[in-house]
C-alpha positions as CSV (number, residue, x, y, z in Angstrom):
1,X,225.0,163.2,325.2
2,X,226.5,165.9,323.3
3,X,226.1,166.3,319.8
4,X,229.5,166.2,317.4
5,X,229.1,167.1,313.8
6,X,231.9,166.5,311.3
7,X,232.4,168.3,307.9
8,X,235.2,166.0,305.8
9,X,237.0,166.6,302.7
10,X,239.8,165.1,300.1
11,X,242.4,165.1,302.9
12,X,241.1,162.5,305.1
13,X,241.2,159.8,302.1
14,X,244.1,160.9,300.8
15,X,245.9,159.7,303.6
16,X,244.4,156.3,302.6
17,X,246.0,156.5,299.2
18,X,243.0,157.4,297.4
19,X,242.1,160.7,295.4
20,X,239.3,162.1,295.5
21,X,239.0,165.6,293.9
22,X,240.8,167.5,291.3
23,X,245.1,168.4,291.1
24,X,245.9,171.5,291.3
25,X,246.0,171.7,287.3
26,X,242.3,171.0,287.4
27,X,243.0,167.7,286.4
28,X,241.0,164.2,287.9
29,X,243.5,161.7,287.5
30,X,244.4,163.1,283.9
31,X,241.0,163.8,283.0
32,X,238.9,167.3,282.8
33,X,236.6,167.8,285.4
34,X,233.6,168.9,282.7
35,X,234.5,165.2,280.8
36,X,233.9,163.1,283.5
37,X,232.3,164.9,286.5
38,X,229.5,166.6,284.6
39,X,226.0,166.0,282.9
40,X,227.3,167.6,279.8
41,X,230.1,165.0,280.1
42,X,227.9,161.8,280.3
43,X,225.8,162.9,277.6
44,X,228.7,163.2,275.4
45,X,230.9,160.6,276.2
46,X,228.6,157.8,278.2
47,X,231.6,155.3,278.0
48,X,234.3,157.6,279.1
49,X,232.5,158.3,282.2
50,X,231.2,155.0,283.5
51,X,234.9,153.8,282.4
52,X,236.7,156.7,284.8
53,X,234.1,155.8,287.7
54,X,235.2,151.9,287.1
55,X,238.9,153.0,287.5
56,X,238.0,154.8,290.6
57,X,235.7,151.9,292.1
58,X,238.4,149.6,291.7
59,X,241.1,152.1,293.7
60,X,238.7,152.2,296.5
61,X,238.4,149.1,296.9
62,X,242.1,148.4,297.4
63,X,242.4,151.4,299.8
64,X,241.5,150.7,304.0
65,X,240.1,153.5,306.4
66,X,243.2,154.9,308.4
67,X,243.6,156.1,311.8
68,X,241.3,159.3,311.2
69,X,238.8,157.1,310.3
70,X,239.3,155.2,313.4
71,X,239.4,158.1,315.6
72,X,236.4,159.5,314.8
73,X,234.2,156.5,315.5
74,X,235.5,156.5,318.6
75,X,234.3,159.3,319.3
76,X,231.1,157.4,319.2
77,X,231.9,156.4,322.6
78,X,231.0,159.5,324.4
79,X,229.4,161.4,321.7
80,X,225.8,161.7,319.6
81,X,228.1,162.1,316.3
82,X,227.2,162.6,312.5
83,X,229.4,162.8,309.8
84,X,228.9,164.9,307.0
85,X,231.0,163.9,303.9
86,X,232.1,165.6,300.9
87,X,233.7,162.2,300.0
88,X,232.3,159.8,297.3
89,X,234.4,156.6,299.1
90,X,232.7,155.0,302.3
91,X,235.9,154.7,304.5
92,X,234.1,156.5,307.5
93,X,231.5,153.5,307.2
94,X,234.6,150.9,307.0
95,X,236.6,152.4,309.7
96,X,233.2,152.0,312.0
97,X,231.4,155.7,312.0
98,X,227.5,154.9,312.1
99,X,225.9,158.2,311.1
100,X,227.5,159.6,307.4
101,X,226.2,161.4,305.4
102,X,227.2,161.6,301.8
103,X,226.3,165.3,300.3
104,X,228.3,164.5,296.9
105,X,226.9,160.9,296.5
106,X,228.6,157.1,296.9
107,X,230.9,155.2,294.5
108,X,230.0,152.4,295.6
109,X,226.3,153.2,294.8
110,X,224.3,153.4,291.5
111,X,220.9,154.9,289.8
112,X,219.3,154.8,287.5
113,X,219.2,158.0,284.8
114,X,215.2,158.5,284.9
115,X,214.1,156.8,288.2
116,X,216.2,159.1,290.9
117,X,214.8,156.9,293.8
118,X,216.1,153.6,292.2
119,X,219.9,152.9,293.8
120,X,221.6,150.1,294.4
121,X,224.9,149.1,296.1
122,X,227.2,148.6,293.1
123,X,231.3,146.9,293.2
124,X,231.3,146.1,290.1
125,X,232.5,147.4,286.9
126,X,229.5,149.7,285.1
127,X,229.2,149.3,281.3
128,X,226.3,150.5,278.7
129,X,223.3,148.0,278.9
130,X,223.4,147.9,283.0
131,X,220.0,149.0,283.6
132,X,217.6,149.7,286.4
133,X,214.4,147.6,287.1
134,X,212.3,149.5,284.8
135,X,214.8,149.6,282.2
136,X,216.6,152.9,282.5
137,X,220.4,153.0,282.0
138,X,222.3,152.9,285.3
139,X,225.0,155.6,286.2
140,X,227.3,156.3,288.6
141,X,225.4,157.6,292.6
142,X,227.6,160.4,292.2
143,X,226.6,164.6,292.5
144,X,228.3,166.1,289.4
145,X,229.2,169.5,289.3
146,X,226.1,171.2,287.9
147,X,223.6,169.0,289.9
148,X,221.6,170.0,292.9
149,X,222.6,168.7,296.3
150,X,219.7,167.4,297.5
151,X,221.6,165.8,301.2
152,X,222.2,169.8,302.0
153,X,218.6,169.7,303.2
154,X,219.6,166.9,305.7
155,X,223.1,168.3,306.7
156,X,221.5,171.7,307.4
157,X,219.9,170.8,310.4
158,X,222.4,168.2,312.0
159,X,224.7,171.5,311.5
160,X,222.4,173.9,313.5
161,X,222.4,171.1,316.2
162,X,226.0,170.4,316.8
163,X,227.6,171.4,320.5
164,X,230.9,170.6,318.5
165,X,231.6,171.2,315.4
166,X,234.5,169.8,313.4
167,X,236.4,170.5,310.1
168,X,238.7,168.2,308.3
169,X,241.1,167.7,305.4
170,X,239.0,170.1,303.3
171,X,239.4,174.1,302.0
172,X,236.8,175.2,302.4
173,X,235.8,176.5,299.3
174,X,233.8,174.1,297.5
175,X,230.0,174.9,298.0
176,X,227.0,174.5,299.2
177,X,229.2,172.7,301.7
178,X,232.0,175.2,302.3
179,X,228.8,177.0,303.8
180,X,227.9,174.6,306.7
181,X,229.7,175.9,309.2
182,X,228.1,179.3,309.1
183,X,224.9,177.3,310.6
184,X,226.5,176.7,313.8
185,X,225.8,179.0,316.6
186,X,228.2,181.5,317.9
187,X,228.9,179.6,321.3
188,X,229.3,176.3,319.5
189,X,233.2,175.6,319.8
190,X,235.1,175.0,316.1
191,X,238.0,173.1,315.2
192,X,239.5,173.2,311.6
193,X,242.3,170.5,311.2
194,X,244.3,170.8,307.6
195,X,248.1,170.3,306.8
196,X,248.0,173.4,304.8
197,X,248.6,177.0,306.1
198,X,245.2,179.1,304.9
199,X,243.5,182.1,305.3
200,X,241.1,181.0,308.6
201,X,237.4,182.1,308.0
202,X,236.3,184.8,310.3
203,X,234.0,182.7,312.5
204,X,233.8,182.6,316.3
205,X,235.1,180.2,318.4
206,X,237.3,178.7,315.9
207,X,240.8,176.8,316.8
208,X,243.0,175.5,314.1
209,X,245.1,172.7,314.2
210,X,247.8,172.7,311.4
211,X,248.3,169.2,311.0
212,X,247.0,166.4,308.8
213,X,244.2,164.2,309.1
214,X,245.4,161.1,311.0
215,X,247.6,163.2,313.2
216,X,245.1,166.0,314.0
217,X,241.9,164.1,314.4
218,X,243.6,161.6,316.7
219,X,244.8,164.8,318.9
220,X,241.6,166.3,319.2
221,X,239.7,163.0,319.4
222,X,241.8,162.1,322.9
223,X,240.9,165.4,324.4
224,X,237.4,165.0,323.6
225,X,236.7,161.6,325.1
226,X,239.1,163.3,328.2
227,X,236.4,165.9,329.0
């Protein structure tokens, strides 16, 4: 069974109605970046954050995976495929994709501030006072900007394996994950599928479907399960 790997980004939930990155003022649904997606931020403003992660909990879960979503776990079908995710939302779990992995963290997740290892699945609003089982405040399961990416070290290698290798609904310019596709080998065909006309990376075997998410992955996922 061939191997698939998928690289996602914003686009893919957007289509779902949710947000998931910044505007192109630099904005996060009104807020700075450094406020509420930062260490520095949470330090300084404990309530703000946990209060913007609440807002954004709730919006996820009055969003549904849409016909991207859907594609790709068919591609199950036919396919050994993983998902790599620069996504926070689990709409790839929802719309029935068994192998994700999360390389930003999950909003639907928390941890606790000293005990790394201690997470728990988390729906709820998060307020000061919710602590972990030693005692530690919780906080959002999320990577902020400024934190190590510790699921690199498993994406890496499901990367090198691919015989496919697919890029959604993303720019490719937010890193370590931009990176990713420069671990495939040379032979290992490429598809990039994105609404928006950009400057294509110089990387072999590369075909680029200008089109968004629910229309581009359903395309590609019908000639797939065809071969």
């Amino acid at each position: 069974m061939k191997k698939v790997v998928v690289l996602t980004g914003a686009g893919i939930s957007a289509e779902s109605g949710l947000k998931t990155f910044r505007d192109s003022n630099g904005l996060w649904e009104e807020h700075r970046i450094e406020d509420v997606a930062s260490p520095e931020g949470w330090y300084r403003n404990k309530e703000l954050v946990l209060d913007f992660y609440n807002q954004r909990r709730k919006q996820l879960l009055a969003c549904n995976p849409n016909r991207a979503h859907f594609a790709l776990a068919e591609l199950e079908q036919m396919y050994d495929v993983s998902i790599i995710t620069q996504n926070v939302d689990n709409l790839h779990e929802a719309g029935g994709s068994t192998h994700v992995v999360h390389l930003h963290g999950e909003l639907l997740k928390a941890r606790s501030t000293e005990y790394e290892e201690l997470i728990y699945d988390w729906q709820k609003d998060m307020v000061i006072g919710d602590t972990c089982e030693r005692g530690a405040q919780l906080r959002p399961h999320i990577v902020w900007f400024g934190e190590a990416v510790p699921k690199m070290d498993e994406a890496i290698p499901l990367v090198r394996q691919a015989d496919i290798f697919i890029v959604i609904g993303t720019s490719m310019v937010v890193y370590p994950a931009a990176g990713l596709i420069n671990y495939t080998s040379y032979e290992t065909p490429k598809w990039l599928i994105d609404p928006n006309d950009m400057p294509l990376p110089r990387i072999p075997n590369l075909k680029f479907i200008n089109e968004k998410a629910t229309v581009g992955v359903d395309y590609l996922v019908k000639l797939l399960l065809q071969e």
